[in-house]
C-alpha positions as CSV (number, residue, x, y, z in Angstrom):
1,X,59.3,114.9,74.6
2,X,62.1,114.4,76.8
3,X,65.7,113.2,74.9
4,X,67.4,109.7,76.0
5,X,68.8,110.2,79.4
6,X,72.1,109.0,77.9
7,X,72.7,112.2,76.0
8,X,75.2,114.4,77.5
9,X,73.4,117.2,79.1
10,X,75.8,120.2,76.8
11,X,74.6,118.3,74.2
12,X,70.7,118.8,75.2
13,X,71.9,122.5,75.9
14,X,70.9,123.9,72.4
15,X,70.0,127.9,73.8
16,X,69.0,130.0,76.4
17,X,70.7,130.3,79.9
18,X,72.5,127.0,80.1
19,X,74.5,127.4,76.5
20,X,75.3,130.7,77.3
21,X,77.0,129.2,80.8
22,X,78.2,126.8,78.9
23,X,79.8,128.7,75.9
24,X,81.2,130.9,78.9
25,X,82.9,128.3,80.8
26,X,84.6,127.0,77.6
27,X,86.2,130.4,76.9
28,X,87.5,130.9,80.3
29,X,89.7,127.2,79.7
30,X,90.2,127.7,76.4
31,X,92.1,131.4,77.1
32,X,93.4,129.5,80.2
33,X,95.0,126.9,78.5
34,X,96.3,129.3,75.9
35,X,98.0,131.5,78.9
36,X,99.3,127.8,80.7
37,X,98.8,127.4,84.4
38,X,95.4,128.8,85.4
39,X,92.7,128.3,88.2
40,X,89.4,129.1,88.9
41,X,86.3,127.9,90.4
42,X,82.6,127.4,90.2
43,X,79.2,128.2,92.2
44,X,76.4,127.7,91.5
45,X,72.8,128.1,92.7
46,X,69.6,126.9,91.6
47,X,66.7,129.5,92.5
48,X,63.1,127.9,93.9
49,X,60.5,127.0,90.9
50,X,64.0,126.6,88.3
51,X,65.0,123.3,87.5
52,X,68.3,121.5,86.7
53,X,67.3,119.3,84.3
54,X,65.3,120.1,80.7
């Protein structure tokens, strides 16, 4: 059954690929903000037969 469309997707995010992205990404601004100025970016590519949405 899918969730309410007005839950935030890192919220629907509970395991596998996406939380580990996730719990990645919040590291990297977390030690960034902890070091001051910082900058880095993000790609990203969705592979045929995956989808973006749970």
């Amino acid at each position: 059954m899918a969730e309410p469309q007005d839950t935030p997707p890192f919220q629907r995010a509970k395991s596998g690929q996406v939380r580990e992205a996730l719990d990645r990404l919040e590291g990297l601004v977390v030690d960034g903000l902890k070091h001051g100025f910082f900058d880095f970016s993000i790609a990203c590519e969705i592979a045929n037969g995956a989808s973006a949405s749970s």
